[in-house]
mmCIF file of the N, C-alpha and C atoms, coordinates in Angstrom:
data_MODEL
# 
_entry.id   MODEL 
# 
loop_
_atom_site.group_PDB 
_atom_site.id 
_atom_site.type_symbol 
_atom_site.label_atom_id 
_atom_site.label_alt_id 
_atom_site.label_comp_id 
_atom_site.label_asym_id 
_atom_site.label_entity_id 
_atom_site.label_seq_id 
_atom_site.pdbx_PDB_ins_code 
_atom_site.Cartn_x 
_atom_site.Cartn_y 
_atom_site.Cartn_z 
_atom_site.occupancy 
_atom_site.B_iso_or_equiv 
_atom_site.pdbx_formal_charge 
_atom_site.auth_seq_id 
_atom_site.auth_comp_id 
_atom_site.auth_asym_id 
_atom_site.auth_atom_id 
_atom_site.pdbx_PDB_model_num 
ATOM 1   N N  . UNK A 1 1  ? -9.698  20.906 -2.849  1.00 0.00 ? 1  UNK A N  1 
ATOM 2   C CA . UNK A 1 1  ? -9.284  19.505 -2.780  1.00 0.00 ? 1  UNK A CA 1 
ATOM 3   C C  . UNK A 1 1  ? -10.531 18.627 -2.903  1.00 0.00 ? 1  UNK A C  1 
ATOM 4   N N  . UNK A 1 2  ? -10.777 17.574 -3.854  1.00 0.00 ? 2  UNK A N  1 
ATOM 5   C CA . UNK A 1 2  ? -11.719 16.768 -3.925  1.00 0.00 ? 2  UNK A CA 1 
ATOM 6   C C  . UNK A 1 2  ? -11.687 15.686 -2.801  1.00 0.00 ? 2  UNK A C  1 
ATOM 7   N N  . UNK A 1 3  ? -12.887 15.327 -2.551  1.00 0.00 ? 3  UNK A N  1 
ATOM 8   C CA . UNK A 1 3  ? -13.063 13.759 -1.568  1.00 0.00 ? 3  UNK A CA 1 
ATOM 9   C C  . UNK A 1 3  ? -12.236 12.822 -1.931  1.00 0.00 ? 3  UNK A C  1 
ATOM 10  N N  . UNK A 1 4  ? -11.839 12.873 -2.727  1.00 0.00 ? 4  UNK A N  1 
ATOM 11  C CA . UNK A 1 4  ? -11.252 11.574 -3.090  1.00 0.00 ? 4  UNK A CA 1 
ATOM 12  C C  . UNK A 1 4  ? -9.859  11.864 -2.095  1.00 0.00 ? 4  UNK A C  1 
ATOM 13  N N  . UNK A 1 5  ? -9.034  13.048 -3.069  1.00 0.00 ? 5  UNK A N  1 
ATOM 14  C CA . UNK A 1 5  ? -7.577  13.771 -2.383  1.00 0.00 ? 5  UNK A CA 1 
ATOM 15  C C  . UNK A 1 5  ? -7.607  13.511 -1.040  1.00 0.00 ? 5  UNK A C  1 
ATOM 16  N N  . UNK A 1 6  ? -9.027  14.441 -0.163  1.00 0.00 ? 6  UNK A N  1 
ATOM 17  C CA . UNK A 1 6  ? -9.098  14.149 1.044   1.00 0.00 ? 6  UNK A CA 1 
ATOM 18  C C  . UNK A 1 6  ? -8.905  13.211 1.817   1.00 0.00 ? 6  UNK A C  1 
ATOM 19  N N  . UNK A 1 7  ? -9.297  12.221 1.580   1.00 0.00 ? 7  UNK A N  1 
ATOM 20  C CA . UNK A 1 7  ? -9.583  10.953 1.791   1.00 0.00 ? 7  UNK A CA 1 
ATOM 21  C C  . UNK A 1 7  ? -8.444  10.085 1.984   1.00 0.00 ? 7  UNK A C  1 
ATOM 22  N N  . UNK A 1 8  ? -7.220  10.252 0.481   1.00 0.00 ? 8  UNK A N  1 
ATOM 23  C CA . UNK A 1 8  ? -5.940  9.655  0.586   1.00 0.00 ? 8  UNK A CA 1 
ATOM 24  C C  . UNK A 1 8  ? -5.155  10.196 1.712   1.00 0.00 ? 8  UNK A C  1 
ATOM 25  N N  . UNK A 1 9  ? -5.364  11.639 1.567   1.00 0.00 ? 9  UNK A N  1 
ATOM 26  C CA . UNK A 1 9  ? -4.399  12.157 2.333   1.00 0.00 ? 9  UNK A CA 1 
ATOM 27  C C  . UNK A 1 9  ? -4.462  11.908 3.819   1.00 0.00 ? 9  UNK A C  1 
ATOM 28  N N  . UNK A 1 10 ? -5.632  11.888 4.253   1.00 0.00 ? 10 UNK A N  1 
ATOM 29  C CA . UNK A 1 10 ? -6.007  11.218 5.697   1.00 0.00 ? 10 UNK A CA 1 
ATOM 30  C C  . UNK A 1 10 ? -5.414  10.210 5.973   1.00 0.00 ? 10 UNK A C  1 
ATOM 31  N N  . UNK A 1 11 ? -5.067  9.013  4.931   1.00 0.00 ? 11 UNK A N  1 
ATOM 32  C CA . UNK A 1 11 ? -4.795  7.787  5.367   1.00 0.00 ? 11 UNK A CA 1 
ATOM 33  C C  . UNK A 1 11 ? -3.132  8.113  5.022   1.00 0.00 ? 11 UNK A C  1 
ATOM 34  N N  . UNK A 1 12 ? -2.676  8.742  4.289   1.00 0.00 ? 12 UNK A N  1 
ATOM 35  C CA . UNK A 1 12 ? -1.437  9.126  4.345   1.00 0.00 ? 12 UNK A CA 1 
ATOM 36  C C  . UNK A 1 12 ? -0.887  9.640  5.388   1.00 0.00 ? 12 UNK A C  1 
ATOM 37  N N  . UNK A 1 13 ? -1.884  10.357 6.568   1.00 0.00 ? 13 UNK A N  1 
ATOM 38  C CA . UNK A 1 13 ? -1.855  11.089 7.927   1.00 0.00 ? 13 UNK A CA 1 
ATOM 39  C C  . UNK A 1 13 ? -1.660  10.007 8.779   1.00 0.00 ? 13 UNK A C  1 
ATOM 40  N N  . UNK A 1 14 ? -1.812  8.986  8.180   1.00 0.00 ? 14 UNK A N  1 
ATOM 41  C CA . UNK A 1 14 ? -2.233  7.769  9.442   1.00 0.00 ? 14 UNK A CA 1 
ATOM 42  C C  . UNK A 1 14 ? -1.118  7.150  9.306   1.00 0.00 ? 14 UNK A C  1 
ATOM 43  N N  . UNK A 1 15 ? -0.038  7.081  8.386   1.00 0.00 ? 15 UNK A N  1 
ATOM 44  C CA . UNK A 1 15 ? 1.192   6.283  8.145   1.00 0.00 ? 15 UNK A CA 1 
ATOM 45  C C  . UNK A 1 15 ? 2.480   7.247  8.494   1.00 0.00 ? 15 UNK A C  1 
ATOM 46  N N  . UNK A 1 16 ? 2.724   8.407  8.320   1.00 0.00 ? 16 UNK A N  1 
ATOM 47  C CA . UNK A 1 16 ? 3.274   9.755  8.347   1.00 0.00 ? 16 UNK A CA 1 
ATOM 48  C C  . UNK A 1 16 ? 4.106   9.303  9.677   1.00 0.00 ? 16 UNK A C  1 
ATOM 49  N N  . UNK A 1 17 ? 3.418   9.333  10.936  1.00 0.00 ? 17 UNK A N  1 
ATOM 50  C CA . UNK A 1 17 ? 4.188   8.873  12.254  1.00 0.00 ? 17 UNK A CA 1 
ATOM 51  C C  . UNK A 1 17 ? 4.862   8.200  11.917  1.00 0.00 ? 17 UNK A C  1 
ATOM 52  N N  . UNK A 1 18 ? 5.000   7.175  11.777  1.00 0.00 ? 18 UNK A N  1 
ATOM 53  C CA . UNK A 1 18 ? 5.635   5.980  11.563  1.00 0.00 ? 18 UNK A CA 1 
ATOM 54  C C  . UNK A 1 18 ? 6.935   6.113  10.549  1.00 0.00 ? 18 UNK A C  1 
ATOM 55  N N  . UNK A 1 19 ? 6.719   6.901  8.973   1.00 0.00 ? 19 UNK A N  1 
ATOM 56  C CA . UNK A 1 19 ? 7.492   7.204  8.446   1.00 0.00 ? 19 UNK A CA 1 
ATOM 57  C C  . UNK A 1 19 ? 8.555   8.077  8.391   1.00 0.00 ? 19 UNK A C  1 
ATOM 58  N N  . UNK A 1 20 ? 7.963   8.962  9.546   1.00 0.00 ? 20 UNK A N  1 
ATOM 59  C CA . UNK A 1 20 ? 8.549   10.224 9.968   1.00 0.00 ? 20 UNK A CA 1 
ATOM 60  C C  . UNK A 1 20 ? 9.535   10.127 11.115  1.00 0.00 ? 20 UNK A C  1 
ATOM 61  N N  . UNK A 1 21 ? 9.177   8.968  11.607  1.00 0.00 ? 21 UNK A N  1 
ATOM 62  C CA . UNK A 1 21 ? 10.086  8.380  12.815  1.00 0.00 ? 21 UNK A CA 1 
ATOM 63  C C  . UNK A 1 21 ? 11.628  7.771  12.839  1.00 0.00 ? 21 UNK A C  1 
ATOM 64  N N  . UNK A 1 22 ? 11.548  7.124  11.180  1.00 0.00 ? 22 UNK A N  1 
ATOM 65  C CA . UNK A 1 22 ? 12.912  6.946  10.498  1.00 0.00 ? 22 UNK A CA 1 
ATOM 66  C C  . UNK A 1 22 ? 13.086  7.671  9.686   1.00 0.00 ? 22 UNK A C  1 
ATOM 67  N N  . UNK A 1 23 ? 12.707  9.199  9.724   1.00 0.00 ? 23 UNK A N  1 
ATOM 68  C CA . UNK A 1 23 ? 13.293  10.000 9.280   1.00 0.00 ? 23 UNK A CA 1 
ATOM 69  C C  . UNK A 1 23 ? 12.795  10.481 7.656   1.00 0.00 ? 23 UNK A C  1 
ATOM 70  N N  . UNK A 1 24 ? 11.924  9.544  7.363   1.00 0.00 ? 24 UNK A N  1 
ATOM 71  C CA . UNK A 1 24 ? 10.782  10.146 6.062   1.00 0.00 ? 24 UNK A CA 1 
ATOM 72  C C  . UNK A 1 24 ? 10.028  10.697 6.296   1.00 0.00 ? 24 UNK A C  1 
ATOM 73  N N  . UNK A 1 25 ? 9.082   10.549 5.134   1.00 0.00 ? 25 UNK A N  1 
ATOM 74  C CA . UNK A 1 25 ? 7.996   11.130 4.629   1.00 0.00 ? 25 UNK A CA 1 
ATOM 75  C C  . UNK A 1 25 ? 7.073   11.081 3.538   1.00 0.00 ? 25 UNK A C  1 
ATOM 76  N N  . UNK A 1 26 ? 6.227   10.996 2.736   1.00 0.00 ? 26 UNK A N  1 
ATOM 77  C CA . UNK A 1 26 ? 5.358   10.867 2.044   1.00 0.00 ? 26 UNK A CA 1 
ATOM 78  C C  . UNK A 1 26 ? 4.439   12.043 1.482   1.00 0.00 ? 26 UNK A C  1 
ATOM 79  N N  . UNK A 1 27 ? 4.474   12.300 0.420   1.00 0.00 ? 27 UNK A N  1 
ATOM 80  C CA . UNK A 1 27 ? 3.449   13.653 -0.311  1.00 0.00 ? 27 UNK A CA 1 
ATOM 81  C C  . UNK A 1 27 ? 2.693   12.783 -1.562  1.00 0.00 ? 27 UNK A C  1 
ATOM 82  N N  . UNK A 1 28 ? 1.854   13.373 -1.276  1.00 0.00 ? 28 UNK A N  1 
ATOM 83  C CA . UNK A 1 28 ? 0.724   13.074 -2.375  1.00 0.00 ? 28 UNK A CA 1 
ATOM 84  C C  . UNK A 1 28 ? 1.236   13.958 -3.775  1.00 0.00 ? 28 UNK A C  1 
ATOM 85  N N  . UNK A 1 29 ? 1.335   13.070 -4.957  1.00 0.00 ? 29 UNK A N  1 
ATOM 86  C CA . UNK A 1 29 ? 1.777   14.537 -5.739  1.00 0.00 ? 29 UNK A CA 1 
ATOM 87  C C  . UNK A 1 29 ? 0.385   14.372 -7.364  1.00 0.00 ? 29 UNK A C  1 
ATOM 88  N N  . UNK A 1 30 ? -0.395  13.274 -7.170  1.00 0.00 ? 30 UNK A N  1 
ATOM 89  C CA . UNK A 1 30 ? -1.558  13.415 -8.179  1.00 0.00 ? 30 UNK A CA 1 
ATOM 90  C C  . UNK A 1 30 ? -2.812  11.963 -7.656  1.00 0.00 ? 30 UNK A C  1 
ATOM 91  N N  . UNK A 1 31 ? -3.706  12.621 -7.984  1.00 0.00 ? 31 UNK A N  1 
ATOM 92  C CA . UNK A 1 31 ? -4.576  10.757 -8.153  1.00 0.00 ? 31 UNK A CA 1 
ATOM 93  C C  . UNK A 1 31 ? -4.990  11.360 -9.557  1.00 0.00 ? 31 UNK A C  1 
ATOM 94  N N  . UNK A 1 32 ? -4.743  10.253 -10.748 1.00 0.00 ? 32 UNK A N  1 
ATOM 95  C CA . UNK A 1 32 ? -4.962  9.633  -11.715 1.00 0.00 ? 32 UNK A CA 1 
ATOM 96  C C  . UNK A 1 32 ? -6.595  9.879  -12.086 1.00 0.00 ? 32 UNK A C  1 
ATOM 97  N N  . UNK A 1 33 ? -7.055  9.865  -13.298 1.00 0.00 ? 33 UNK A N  1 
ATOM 98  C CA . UNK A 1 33 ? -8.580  9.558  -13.753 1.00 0.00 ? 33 UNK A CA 1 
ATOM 99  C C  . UNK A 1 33 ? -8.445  7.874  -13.644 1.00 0.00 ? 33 UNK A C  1 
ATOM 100 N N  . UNK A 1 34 ? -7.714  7.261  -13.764 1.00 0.00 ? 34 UNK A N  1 
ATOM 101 C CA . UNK A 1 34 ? -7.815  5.594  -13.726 1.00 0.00 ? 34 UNK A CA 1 
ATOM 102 C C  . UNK A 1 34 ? -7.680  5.434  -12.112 1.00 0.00 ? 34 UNK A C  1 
ATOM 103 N N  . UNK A 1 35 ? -8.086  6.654  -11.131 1.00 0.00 ? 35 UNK A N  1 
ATOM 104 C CA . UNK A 1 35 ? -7.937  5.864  -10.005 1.00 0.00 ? 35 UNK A CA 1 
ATOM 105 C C  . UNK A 1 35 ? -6.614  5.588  -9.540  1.00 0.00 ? 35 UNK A C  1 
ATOM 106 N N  . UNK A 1 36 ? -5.049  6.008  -9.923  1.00 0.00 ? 36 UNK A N  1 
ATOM 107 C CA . UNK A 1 36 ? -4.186  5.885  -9.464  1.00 0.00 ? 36 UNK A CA 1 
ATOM 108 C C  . UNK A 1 36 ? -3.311  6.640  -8.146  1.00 0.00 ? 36 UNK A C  1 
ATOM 109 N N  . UNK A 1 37 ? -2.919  6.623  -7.464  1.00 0.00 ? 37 UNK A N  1 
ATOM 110 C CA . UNK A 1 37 ? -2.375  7.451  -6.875  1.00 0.00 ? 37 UNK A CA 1 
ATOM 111 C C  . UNK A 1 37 ? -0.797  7.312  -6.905  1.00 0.00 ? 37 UNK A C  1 
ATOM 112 N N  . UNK A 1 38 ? -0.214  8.335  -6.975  1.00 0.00 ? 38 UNK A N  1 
ATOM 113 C CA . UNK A 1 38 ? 1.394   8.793  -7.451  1.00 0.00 ? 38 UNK A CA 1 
ATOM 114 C C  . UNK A 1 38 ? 1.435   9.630  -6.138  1.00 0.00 ? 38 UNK A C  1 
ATOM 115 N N  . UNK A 1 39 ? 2.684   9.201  -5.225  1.00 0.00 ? 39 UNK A N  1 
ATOM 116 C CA . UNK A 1 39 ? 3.263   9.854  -3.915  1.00 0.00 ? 39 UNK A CA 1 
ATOM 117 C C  . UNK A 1 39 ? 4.968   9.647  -4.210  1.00 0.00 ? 39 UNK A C  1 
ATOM 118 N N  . UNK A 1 40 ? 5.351   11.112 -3.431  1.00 0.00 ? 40 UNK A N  1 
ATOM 119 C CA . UNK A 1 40 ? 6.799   11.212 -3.585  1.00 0.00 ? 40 UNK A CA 1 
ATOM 120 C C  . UNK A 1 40 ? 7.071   10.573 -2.380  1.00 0.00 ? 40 UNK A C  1 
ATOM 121 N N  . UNK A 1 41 ? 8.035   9.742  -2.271  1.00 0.00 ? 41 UNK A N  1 
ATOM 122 C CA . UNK A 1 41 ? 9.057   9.383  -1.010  1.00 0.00 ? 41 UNK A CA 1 
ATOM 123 C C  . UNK A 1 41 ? 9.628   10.257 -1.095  1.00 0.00 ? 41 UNK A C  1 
ATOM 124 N N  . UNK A 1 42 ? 10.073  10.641 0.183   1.00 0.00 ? 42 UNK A N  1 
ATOM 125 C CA . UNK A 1 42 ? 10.681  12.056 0.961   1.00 0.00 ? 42 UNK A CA 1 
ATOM 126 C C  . UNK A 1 42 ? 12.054  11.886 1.965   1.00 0.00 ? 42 UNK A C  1 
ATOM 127 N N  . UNK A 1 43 ? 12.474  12.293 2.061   1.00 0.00 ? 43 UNK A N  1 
ATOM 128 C CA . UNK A 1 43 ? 13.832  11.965 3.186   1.00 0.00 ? 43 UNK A CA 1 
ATOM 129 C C  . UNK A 1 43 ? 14.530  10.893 3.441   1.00 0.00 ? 43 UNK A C  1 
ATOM 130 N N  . UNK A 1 44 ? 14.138  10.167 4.580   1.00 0.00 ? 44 UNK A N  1 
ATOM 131 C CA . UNK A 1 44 ? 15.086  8.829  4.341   1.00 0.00 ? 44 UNK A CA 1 
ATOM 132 C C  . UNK A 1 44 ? 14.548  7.814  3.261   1.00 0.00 ? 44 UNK A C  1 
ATOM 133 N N  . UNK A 1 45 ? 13.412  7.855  3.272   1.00 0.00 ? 45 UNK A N  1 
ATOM 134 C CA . UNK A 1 45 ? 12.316  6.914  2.748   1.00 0.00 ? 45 UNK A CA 1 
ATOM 135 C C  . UNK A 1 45 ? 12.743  6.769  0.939   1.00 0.00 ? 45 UNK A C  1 
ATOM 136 N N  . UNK A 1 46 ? 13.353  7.742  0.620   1.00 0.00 ? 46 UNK A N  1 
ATOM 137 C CA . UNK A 1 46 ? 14.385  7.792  -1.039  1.00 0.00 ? 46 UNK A CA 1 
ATOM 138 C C  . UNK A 1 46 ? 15.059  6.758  -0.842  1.00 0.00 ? 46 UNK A C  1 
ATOM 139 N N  . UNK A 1 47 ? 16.463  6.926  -0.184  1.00 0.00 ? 47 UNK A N  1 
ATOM 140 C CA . UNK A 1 47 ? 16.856  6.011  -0.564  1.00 0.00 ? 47 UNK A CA 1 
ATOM 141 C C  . UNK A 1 47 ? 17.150  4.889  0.504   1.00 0.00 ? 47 UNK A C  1 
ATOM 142 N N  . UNK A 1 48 ? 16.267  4.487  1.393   1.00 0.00 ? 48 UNK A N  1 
ATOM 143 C CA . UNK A 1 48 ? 15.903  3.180  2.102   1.00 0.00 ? 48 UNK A CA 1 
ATOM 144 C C  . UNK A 1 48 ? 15.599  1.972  1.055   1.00 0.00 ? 48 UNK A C  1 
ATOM 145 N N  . UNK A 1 49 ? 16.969  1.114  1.542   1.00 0.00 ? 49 UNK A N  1 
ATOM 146 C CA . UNK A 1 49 ? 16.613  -0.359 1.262   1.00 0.00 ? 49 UNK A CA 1 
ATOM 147 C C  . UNK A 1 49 ? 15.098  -0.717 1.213   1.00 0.00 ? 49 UNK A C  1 
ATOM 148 N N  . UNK A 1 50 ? 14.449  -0.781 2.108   1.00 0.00 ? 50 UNK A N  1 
ATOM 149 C CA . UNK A 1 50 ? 13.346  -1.130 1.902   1.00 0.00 ? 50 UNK A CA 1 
ATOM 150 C C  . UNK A 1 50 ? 12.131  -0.160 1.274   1.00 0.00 ? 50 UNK A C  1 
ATOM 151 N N  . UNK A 1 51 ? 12.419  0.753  0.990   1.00 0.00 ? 51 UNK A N  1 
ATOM 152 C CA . UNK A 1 51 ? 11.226  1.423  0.531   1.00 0.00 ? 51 UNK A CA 1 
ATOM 153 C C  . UNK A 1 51 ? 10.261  0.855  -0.355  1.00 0.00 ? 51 UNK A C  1 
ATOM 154 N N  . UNK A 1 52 ? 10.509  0.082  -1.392  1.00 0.00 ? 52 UNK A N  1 
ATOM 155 C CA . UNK A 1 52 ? 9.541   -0.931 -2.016  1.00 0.00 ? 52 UNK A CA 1 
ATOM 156 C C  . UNK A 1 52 ? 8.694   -1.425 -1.132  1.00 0.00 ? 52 UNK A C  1 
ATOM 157 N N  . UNK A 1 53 ? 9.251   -2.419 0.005   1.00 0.00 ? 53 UNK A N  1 
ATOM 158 C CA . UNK A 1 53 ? 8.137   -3.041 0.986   1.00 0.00 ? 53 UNK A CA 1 
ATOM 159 C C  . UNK A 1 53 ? 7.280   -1.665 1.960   1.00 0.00 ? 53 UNK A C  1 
ATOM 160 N N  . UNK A 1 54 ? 7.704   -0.902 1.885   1.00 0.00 ? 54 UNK A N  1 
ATOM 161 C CA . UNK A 1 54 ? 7.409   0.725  2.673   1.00 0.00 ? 54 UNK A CA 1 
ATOM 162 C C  . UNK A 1 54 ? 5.926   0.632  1.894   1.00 0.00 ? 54 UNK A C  1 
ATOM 163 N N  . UNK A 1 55 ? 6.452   1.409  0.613   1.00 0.00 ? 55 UNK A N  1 
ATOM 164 C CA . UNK A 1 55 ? 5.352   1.280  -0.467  1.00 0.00 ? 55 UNK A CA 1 
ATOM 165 C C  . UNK A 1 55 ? 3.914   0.188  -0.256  1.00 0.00 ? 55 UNK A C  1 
ATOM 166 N N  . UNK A 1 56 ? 4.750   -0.968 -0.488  1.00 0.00 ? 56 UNK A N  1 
ATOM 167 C CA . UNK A 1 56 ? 3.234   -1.829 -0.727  1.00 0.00 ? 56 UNK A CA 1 
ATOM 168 C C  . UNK A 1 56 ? 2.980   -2.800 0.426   1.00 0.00 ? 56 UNK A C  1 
ATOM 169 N N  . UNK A 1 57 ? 3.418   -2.843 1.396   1.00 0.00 ? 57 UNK A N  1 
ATOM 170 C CA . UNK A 1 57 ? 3.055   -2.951 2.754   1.00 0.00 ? 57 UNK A CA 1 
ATOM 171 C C  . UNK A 1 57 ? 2.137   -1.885 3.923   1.00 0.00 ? 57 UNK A C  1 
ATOM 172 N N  . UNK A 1 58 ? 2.666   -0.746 3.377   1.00 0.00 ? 58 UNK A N  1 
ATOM 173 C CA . UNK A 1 58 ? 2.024   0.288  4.387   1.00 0.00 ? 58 UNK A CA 1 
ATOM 174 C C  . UNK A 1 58 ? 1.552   1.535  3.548   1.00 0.00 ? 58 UNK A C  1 
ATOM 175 N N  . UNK A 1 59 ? 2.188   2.031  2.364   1.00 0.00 ? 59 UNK A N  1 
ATOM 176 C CA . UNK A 1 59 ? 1.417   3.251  1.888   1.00 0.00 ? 59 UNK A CA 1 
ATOM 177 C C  . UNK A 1 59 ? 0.135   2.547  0.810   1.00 0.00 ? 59 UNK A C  1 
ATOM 178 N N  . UNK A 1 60 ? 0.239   1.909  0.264   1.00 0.00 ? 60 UNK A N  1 
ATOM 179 C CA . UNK A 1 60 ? -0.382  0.941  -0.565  1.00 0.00 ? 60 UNK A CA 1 
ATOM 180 C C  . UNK A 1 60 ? -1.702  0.700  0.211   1.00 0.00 ? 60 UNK A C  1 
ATOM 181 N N  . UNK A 1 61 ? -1.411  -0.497 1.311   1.00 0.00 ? 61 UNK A N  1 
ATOM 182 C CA . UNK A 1 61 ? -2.232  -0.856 1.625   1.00 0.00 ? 61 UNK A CA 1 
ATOM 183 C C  . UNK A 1 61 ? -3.113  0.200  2.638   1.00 0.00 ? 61 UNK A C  1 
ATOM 184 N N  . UNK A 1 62 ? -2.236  0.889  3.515   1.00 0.00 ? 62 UNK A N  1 
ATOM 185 C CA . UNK A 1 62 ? -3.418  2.184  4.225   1.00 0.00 ? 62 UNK A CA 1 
ATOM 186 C C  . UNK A 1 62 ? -4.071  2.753  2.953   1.00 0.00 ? 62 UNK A C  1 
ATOM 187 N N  . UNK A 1 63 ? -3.742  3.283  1.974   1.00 0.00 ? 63 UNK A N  1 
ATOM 188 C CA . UNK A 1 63 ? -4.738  4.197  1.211   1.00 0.00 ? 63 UNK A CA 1 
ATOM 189 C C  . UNK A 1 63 ? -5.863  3.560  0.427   1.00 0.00 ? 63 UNK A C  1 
ATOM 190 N N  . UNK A 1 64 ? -5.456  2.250  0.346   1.00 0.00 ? 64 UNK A N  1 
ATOM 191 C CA . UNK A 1 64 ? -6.508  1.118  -0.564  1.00 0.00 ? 64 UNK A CA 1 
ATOM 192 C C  . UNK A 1 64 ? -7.377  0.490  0.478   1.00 0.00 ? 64 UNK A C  1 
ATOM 193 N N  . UNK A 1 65 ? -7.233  -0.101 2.026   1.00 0.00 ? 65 UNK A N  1 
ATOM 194 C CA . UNK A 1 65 ? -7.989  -0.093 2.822   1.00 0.00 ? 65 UNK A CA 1 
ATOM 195 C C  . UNK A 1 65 ? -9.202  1.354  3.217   1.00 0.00 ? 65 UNK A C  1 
ATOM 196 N N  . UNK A 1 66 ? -8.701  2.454  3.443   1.00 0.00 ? 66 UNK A N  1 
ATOM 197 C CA . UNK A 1 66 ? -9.599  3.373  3.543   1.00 0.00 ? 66 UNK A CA 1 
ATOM 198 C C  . UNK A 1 66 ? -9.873  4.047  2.179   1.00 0.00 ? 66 UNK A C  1 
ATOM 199 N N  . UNK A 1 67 ? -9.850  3.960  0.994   1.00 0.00 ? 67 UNK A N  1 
ATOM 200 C CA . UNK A 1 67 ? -9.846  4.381  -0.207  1.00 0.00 ? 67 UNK A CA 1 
ATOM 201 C C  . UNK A 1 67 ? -10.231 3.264  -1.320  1.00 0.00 ? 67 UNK A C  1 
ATOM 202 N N  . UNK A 1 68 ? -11.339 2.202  -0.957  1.00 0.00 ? 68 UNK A N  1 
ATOM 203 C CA . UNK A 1 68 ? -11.044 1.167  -1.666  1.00 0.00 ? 68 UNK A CA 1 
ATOM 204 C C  . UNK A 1 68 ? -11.170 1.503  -3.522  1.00 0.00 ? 68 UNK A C  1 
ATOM 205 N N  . UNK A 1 69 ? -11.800 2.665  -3.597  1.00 0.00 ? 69 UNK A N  1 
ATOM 206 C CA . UNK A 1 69 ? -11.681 2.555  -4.971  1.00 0.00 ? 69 UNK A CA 1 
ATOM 207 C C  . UNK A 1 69 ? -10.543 3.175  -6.287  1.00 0.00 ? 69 UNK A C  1 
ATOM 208 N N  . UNK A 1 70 ? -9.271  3.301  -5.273  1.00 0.00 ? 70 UNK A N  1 
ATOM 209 C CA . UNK A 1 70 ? -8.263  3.159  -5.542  1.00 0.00 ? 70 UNK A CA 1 
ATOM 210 C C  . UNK A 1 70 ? -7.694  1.427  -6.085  1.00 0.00 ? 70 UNK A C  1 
ATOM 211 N N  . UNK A 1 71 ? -6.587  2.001  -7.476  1.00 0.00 ? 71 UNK A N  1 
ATOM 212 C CA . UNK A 1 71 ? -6.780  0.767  -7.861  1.00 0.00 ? 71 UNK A CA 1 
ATOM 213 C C  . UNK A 1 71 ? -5.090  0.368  -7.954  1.00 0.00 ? 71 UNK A C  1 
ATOM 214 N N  . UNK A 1 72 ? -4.075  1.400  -7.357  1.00 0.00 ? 72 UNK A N  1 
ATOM 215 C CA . UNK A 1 72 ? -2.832  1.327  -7.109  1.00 0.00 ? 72 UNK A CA 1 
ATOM 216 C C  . UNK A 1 72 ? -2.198  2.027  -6.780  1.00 0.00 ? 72 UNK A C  1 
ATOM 217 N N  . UNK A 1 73 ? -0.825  2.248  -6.099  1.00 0.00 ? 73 UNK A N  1 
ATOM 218 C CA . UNK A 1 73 ? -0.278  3.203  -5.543  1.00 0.00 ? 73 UNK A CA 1 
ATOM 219 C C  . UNK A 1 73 ? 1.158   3.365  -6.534  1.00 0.00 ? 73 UNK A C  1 
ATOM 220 N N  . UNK A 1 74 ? 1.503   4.350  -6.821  1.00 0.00 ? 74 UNK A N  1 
ATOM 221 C CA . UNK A 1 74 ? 2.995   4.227  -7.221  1.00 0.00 ? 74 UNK A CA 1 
ATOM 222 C C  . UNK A 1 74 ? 3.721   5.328  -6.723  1.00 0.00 ? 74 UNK A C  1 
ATOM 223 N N  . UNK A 1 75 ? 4.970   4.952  -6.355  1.00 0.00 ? 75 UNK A N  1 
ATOM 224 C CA . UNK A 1 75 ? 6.028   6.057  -6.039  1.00 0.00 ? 75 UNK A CA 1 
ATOM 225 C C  . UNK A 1 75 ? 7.113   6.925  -7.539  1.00 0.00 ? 75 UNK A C  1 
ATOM 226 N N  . UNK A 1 76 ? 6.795   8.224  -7.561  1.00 0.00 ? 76 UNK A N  1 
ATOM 227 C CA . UNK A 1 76 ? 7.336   9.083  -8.551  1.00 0.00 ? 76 UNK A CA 1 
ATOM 228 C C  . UNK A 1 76 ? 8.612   8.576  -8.560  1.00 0.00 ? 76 UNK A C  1 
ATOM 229 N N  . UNK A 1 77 ? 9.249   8.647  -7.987  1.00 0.00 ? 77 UNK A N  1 
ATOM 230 C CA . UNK A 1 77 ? 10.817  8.625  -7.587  1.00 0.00 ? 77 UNK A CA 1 
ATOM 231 C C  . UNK A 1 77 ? 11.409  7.564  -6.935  1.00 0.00 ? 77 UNK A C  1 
ATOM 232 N N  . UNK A 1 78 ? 10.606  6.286  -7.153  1.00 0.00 ? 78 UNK A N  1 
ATOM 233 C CA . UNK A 1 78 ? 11.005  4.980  -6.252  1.00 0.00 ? 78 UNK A CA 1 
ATOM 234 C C  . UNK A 1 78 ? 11.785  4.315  -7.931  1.00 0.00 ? 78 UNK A C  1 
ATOM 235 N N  . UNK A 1 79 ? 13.116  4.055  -6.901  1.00 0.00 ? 79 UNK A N  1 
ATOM 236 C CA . UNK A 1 79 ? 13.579  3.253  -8.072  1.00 0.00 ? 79 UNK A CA 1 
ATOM 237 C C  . UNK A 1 79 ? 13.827  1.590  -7.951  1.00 0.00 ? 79 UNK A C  1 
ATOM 238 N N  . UNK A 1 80 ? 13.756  0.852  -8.224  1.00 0.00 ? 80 UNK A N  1 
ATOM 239 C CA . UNK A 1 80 ? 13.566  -0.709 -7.723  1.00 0.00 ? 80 UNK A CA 1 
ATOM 240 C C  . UNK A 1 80 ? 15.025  -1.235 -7.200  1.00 0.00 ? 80 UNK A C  1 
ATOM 241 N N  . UNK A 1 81 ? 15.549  -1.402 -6.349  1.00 0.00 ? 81 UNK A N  1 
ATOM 242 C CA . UNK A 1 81 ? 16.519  -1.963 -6.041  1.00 0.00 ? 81 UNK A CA 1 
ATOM 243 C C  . UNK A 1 81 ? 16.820  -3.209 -6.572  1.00 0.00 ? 81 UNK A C  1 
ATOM 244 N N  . UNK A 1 82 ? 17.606  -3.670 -7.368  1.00 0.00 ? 82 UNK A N  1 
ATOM 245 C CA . UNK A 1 82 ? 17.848  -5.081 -8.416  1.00 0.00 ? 82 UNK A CA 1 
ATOM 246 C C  . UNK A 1 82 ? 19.480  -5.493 -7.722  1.00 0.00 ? 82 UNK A C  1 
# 
């Protein structure tokens, strides 16, 4: 696992409680050469109303606060609620 991986995944460790508490979860499933990171929503966290704000409220911003040279987060399997 590279520093970088390491690094996300730590801060992914740091949100996990929280997600895991309503019944999700979060996996790392690539970081990008452009610096991207791609995570699966897991359990409830699929198909939660809010998972968008999930995303870029709390997985977003934990991995870009301790990871600043991350340059976005996206979910594999997040589909936009319209």
């Amino acid at each position: 696992m590279s520093n970088l991986s390491k690094r996300v995944e730590e801060a992914l460790d740091q949100i996990r409680p929280y997600l895991q508490a309503d019944g999700g979860n979060v996996s790392l499933v690539e970081i990008t050469d452009e610096h991207i990171v791609r995570v699966e929503l897991l359990g409830a966290c699929k198909t939660c109303s809010m998972s968008m704000m999930t995303m870029k409220a709390g997985i977003e911003e934990s991995i870009k606060r301790a990871v600043p040279e991350i340059l976005s987060v996206e979910a594999v399997n997040l589909i936009a609620m319209v």
